[in-house]
Biopython code that builds the backbone (N, CA, C, O; Angstrom):
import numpy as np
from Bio.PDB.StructureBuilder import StructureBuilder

atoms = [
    (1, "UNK", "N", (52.870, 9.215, 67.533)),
    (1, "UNK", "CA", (54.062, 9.042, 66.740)),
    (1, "UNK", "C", (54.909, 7.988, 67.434)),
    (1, "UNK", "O", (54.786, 7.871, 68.653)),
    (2, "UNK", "N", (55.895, 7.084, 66.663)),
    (2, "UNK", "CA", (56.268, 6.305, 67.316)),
    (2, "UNK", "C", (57.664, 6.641, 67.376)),
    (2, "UNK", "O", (57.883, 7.560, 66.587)),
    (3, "UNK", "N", (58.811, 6.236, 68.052)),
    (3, "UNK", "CA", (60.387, 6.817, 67.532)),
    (3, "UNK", "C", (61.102, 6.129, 66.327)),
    (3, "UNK", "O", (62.199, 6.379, 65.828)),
    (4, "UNK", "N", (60.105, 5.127, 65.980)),
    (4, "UNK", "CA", (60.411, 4.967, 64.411)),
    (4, "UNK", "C", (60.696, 6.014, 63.227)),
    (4, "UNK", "O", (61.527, 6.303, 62.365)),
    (5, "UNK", "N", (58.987, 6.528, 63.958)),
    (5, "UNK", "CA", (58.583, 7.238, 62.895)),
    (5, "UNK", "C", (59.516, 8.692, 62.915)),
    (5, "UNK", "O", (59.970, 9.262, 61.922)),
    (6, "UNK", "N", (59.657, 9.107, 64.334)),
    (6, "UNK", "CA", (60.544, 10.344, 64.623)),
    (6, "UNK", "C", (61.906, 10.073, 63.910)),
    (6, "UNK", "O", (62.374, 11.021, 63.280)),
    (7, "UNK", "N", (62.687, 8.753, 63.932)),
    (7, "UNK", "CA", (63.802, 8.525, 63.241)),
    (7, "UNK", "C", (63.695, 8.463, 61.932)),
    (7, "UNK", "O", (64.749, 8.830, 61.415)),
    (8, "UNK", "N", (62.904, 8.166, 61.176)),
    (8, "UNK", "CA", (62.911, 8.667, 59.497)),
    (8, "UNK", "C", (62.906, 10.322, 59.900)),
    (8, "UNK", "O", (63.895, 11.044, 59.775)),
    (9, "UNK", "N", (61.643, 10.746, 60.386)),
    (9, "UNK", "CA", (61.801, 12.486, 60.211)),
    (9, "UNK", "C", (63.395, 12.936, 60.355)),
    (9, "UNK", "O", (64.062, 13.394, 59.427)),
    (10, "UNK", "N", (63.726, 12.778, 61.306)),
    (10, "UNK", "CA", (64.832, 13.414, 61.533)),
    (10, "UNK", "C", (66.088, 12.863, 61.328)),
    (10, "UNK", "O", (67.029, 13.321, 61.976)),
    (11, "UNK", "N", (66.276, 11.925, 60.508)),
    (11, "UNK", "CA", (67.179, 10.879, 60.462)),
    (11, "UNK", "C", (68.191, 10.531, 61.609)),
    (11, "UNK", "O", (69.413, 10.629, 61.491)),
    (12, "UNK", "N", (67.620, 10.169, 62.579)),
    (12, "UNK", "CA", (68.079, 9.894, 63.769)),
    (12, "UNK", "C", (68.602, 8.512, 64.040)),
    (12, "UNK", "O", (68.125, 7.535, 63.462)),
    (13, "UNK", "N", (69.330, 8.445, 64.692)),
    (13, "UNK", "CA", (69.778, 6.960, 65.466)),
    (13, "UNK", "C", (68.473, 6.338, 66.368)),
    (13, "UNK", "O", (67.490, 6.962, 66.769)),
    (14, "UNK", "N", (68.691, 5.367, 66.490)),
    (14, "UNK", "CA", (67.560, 5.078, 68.238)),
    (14, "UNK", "C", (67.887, 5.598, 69.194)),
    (14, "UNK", "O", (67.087, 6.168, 69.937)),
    (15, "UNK", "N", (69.629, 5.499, 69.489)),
    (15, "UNK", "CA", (69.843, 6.554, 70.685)),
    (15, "UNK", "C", (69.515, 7.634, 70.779)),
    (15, "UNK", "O", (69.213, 8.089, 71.882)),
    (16, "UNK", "N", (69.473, 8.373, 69.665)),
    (16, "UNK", "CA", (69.427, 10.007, 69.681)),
    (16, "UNK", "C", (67.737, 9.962, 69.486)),
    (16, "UNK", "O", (67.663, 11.191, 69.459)),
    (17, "UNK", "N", (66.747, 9.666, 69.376)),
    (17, "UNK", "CA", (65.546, 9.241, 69.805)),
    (17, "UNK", "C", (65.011, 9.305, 70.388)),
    (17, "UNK", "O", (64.114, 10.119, 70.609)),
    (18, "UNK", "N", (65.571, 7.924, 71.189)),
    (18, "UNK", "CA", (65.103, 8.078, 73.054)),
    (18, "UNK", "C", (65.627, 9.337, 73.469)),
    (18, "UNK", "O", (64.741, 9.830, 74.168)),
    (19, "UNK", "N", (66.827, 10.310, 73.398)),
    (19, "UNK", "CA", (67.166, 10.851, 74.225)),
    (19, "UNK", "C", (66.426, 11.990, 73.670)),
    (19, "UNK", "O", (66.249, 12.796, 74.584)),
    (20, "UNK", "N", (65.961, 12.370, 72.664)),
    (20, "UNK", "CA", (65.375, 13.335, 72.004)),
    (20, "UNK", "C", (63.473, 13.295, 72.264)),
    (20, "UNK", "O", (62.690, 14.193, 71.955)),
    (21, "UNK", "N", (63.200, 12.186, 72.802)),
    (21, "UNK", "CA", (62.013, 12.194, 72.773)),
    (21, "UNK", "C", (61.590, 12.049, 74.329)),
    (21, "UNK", "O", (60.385, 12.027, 74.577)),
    (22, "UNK", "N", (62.758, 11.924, 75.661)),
    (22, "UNK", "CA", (62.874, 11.557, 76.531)),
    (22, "UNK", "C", (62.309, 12.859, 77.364)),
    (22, "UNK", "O", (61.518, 12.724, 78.298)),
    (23, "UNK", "N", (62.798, 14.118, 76.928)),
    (23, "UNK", "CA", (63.134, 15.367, 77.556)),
    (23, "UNK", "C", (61.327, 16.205, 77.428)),
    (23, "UNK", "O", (60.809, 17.009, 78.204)),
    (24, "UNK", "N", (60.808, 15.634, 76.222)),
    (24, "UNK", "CA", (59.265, 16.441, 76.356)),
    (24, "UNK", "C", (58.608, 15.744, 77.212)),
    (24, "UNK", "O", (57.776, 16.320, 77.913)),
    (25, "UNK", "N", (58.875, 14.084, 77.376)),
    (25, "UNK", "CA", (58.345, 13.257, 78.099)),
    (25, "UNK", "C", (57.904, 14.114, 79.818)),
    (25, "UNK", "O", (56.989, 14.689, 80.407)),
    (26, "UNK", "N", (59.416, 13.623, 79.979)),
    (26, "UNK", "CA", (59.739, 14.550, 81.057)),
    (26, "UNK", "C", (59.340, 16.001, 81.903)),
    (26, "UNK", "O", (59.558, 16.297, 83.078)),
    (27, "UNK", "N", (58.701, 16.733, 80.865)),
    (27, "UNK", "CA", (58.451, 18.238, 80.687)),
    (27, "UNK", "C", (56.731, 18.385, 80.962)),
    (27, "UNK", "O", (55.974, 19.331, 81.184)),
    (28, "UNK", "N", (56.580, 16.906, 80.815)),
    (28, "UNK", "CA", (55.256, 17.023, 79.926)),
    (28, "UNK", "C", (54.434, 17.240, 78.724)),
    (28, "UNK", "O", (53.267, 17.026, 78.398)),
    (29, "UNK", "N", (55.710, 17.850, 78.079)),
    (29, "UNK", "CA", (55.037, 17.977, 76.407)),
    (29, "UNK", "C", (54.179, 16.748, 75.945)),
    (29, "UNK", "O", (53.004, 16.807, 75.584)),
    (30, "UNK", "N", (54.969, 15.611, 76.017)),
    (30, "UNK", "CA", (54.533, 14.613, 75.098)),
    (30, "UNK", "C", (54.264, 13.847, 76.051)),
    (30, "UNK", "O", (54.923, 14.046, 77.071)),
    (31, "UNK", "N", (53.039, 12.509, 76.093)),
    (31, "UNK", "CA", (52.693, 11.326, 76.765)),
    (31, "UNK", "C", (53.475, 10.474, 76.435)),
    (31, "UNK", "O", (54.094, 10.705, 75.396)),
    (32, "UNK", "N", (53.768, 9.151, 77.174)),
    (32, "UNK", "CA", (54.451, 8.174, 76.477)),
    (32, "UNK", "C", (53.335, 7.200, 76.793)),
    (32, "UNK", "O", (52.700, 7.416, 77.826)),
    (33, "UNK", "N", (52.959, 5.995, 75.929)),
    (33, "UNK", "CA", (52.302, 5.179, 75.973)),
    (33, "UNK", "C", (52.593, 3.736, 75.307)),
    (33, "UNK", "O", (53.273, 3.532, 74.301)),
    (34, "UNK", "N", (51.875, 2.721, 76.153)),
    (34, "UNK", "CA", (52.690, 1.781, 75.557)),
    (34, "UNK", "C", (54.335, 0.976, 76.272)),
    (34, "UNK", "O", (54.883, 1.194, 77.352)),
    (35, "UNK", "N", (54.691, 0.129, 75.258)),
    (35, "UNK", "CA", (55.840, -0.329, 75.660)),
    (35, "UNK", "C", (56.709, -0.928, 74.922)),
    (35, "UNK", "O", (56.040, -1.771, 74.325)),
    (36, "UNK", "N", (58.063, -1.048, 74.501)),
    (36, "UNK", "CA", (58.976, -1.433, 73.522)),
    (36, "UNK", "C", (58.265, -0.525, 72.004)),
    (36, "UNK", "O", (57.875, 0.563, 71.580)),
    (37, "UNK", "N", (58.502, -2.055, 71.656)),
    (37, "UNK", "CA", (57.459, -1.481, 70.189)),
    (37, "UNK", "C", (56.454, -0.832, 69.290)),
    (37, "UNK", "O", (56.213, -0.497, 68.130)),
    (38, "UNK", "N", (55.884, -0.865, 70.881)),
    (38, "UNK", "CA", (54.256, -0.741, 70.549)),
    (38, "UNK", "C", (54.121, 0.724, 71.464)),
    (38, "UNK", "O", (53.018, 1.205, 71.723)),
    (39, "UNK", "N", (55.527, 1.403, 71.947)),
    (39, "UNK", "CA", (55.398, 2.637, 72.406)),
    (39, "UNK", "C", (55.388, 3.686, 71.520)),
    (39, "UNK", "O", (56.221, 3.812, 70.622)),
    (40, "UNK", "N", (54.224, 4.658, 71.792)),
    (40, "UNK", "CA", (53.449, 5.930, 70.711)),
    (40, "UNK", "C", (53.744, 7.108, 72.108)),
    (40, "UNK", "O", (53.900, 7.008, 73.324)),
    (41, "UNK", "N", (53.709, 8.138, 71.165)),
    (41, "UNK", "CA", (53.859, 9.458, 71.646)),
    (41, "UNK", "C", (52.996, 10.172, 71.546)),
    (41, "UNK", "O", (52.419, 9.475, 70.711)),
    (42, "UNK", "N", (52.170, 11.229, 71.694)),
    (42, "UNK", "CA", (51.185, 12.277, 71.750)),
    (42, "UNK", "C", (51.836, 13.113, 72.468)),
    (42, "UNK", "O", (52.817, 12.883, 73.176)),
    (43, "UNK", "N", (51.085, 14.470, 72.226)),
    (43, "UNK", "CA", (51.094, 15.839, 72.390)),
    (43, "UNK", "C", (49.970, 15.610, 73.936)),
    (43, "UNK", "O", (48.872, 15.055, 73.913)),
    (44, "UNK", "N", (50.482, 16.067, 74.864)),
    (44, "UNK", "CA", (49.585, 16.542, 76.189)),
    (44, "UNK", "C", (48.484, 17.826, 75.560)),
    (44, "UNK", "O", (48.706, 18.603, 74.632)),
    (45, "UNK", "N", (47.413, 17.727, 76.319)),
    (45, "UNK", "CA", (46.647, 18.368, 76.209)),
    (45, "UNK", "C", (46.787, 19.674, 77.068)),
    (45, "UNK", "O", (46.184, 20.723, 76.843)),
    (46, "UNK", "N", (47.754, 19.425, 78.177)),
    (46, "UNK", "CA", (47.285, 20.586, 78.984)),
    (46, "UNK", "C", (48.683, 21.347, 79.114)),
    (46, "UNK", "O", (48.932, 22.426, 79.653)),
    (47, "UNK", "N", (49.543, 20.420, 78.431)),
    (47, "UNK", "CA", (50.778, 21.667, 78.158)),
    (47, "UNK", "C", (52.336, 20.887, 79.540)),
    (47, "UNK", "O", (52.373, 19.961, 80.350)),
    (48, "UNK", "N", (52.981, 21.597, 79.228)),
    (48, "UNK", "CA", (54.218, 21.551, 80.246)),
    (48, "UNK", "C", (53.680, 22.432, 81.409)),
    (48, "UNK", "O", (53.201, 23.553, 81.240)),
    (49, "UNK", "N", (53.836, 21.692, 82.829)),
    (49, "UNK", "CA", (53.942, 22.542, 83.692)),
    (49, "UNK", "C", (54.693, 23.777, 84.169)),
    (49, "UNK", "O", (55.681, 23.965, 83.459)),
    (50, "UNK", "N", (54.588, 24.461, 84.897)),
    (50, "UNK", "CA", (55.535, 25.418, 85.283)),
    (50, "UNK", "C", (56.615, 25.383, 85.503)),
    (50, "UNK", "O", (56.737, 24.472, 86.322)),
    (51, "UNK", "N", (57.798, 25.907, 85.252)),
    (51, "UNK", "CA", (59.090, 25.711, 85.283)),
    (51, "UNK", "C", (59.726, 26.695, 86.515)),
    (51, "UNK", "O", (59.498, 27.848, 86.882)),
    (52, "UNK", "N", (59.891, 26.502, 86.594)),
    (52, "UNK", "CA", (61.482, 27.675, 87.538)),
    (52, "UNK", "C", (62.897, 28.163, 87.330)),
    (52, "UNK", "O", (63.789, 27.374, 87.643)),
    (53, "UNK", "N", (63.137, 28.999, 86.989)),
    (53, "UNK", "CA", (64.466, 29.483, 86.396)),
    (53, "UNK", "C", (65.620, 29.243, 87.489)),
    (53, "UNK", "O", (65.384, 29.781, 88.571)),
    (54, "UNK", "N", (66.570, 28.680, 87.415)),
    (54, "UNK", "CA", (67.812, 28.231, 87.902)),
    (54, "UNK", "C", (68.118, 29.228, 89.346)),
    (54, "UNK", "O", (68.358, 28.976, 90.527)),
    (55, "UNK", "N", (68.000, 30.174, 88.724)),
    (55, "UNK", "CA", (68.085, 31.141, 90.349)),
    (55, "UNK", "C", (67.173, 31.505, 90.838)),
    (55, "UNK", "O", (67.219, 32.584, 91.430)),
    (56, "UNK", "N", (66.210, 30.901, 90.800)),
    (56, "UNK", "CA", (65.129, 30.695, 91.839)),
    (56, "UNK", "C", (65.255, 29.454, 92.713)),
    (56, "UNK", "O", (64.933, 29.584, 93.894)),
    (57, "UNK", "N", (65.671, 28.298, 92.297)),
    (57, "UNK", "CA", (65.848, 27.271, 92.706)),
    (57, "UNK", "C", (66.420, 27.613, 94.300)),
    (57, "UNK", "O", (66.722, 26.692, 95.059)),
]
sb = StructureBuilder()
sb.init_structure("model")
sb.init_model(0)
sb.init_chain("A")
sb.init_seg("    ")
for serial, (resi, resn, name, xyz) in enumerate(atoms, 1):
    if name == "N":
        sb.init_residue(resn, " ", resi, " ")
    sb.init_atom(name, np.array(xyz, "f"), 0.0, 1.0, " ", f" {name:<3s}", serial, name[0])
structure = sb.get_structure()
């Protein structure tokens, strides 16, 4: 998916986009691939890693 395409779905800005598409990145949900324009998104295969709850930290 590209954040084009995420901005029709959700009628989004570009800012709200990147920042919306930034956080699975991050998590691992989603791959980022690519660059500017030609950057696509996918679903990870193996999932978000393990997390830690705040008071564990």
């Amino acid at each position: 998916m590209s954040a084009s395409n995420y901005m029709r779905i959700e009628d989004a800005s570009p800012a709200t986009a990147r920042r919306d598409l930034a956080a699975p990145v991050e998590f691992g949900v989603l791959i980022r691939t690519g660059e500017r324009k030609g950057t696509r998104y996918r679903l990870s295969r193996s999932g978000p890693g393990p997390r830690r709850r705040e008071h564990e930290a």
